[in-house]
Structure formats: structure tokens, C-alpha cells
C-alpha positions in Angstrom: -31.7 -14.1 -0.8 -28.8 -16.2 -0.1 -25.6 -14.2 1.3 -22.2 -15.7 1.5 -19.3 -13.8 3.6 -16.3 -16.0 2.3 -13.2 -14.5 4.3 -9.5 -16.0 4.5 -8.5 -16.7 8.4 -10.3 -18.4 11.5 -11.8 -15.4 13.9 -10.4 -15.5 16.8 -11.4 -12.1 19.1 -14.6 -12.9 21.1 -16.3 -9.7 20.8 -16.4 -9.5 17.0 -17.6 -12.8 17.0 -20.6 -12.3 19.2 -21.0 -8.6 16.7 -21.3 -10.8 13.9 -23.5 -13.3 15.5 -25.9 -10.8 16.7 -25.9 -9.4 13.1 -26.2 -12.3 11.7 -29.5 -13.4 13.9 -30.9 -10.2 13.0 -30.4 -10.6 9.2 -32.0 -14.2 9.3 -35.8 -12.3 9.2 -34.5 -11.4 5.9 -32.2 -13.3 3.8 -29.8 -16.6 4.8 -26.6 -15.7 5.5 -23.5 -18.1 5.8 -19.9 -17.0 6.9 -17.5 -19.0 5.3 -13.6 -19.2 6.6 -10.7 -20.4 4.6 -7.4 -21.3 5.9 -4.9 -18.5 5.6 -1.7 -19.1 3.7 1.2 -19.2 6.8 4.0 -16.6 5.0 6.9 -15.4 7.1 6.8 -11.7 8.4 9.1 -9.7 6.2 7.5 -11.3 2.0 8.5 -10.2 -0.9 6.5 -9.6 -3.5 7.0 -13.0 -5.1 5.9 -14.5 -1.5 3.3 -12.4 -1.7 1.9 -12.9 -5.1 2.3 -16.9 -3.9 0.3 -16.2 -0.9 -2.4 -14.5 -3.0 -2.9 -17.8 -5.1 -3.2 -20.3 -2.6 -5.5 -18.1 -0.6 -7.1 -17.6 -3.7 -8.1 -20.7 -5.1 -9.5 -21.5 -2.0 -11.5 -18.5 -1.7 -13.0 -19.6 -5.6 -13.8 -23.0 -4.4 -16.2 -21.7 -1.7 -17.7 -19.8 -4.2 -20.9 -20.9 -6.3 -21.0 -20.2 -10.1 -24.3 -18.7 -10.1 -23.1 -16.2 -7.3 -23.1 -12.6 -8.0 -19.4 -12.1 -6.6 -18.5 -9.0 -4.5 -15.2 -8.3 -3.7 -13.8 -6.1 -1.1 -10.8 -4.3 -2.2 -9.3 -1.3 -1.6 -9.3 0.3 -5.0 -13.3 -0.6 -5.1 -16.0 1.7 -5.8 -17.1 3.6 -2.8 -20.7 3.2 -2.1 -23.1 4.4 1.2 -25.4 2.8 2.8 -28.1 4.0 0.4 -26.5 2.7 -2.6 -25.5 -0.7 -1.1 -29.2 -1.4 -0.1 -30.3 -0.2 -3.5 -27.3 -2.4 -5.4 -28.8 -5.4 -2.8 -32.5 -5.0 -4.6 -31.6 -4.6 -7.5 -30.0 -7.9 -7.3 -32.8 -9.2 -6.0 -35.1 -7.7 -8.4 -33.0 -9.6 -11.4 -32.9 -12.9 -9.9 -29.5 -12.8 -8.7 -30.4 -14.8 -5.5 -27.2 -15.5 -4.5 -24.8 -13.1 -3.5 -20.6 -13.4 -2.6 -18.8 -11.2 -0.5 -15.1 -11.7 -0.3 -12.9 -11.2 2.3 -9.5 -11.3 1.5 -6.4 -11.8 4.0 -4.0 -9.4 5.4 -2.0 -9.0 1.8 -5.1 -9.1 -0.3 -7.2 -10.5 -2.9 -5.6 -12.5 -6.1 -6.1 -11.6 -9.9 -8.2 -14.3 -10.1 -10.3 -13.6 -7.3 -10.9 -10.3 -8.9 -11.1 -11.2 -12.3 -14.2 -13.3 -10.6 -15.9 -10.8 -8.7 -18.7 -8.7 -10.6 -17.6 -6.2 -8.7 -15.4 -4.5 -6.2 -16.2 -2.5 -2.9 -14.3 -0.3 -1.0 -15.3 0.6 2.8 -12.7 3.1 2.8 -8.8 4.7 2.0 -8.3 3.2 5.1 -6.7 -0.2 6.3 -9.0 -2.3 8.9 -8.1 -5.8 9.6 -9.8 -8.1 7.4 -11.4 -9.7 10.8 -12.7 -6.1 11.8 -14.1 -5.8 8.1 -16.5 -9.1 8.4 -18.3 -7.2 11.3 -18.3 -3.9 9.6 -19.7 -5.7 6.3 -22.2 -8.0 8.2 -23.9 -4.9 10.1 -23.9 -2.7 6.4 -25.8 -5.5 4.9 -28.1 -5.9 7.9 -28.6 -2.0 7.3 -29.1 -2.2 3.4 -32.2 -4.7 4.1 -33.6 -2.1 6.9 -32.9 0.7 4.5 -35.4 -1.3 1.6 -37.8 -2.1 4.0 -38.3 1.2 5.5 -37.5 -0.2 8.7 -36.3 2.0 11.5 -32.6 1.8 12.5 -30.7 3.5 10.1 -30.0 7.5 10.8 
């Protein structure tokens, strides 16, 4: 399986950058997995909500053009379905099982996803009600995934 994380921003904090990297070592015995960064859209602090839907587009569009057409599209988004662990391993092999060899996660920036972006996605995933910063959320999503392949394989590590 071919897993793309495309997430708006550059990463900067060192320790979620080695979390990730670990993660992403560890998931290489069982699909190929490629973290993909677009630029964020520079927007002054206090936006209003035409700044914001602006921000949304340009982010947007380049999200799209990192992502394949023949990608099953997954976008994280706050008013997403709410899945465990269980259910994300088991949506992961069923994808697998239909021939949907490549998968998208999406990552959106600190106001969100566009319309387009979600109009895209073949679905949308929620982590939680709360708010985490998008960087946070590639680690969290990178070590779920790692755990949805150990879940289908049986493997020890998830409790």
C-alpha cells in the first residue's frame, strides 16, 4: 500500500520529527509511506472570515496538487466520523482488499480544510472534539496507521 500524509506547513519541533520518523521506519515493513508538506498561506493574526476562506483556497489547491487521482482521499476534519483503532485498521484492509492501493491523508493548516479539499476526500476523520495542532496531528495520525497495520496482522503492540 502506498500512504501519502499531505499536511500544510514545514515541521519545525525536533521531537515530533524524530516521532514521525521512528513511525515511519517502523511502517516501511508494511506499506510505503511519504509525508508530503505544502507551504502555508502567510495570513495576519486577527482574519476575517473572507481572509480566511482566501487562506483556505490557496492552501487548498495546493493540497489537491499533491494529491493523485487514483488516491482514496482521507481528510482530517473536525466534524469527521469518529473511528478507533479497530475500525481504522479494518477501513485500511478493506481498502486494500478492493484495490485501493493508494491512500491520502490530509492535513489541513491551523484554519482548516477548503470545500474543495473536502468535496475531494472520500471521506472525513475526526481524532477528536478537541483542537491539536495540525503538526501534533501528523505524529498522532502516523503512529494510528502504524497501529492499524499491527492490529491486521495480529501483531503485538496494540493494548
Amino acid at each position: 500500500m502506498n500512504i501519502t500524509i499531505v499536511t500544510v506547513g514545514k515541521l519545525k519541533e525536533k521531537y515530533l520529527k524524530q516521532g514521525i520518523a521512528e513511525y515511519t521506519k517502523r511502517l516501511g515493513a508494511y506499506a510505503n509511506v511519504q509525508v508530503v508538506e505544502v507551504a502555508d498561506e502567510k495570513a495576519p493574526e486577527n482574519m476575517s472570515d473572507a481572509d480566511i476562506q482566501i487562506v483556505k483556497q490557496k492552501e487548498g489547491e495546493r493540497i489537491l496538487g499533491k494529491i493523485s487521482p487514483d488516491s482514496h482521499v482521507i481528510a482530517l476534519a473536525i466534524n469527521g466520523q469518529k473511528w478507533t483503532s479497530e475500525r481504522l485498521a479494518k477501513e485500511m484492509d478493506n481498502l486494500a482488499t478492493y484495490g485501493k492501493s493508494k491512500v491520502a491523508f490530509v492535513i489541513g493548516g491551523s484554519v482548516g480544510l477548503s470545500d474543495d479539499v473536502l468535496k475531494r476526500a472520500n471521506g472525513k476523520l475526526s481524532f477528536s472534539d478537541m483542537t491539536f495542532p495540525h503538526q501534533l496531528m501528523r505524529l498522532i495520525l502516523v503512529e494510528q496507521v502504524y497501529r492499524a497495520f499491527k492490529i491486521n496482522r495480529g501483531e503485538p503492540y496494540h493494548k
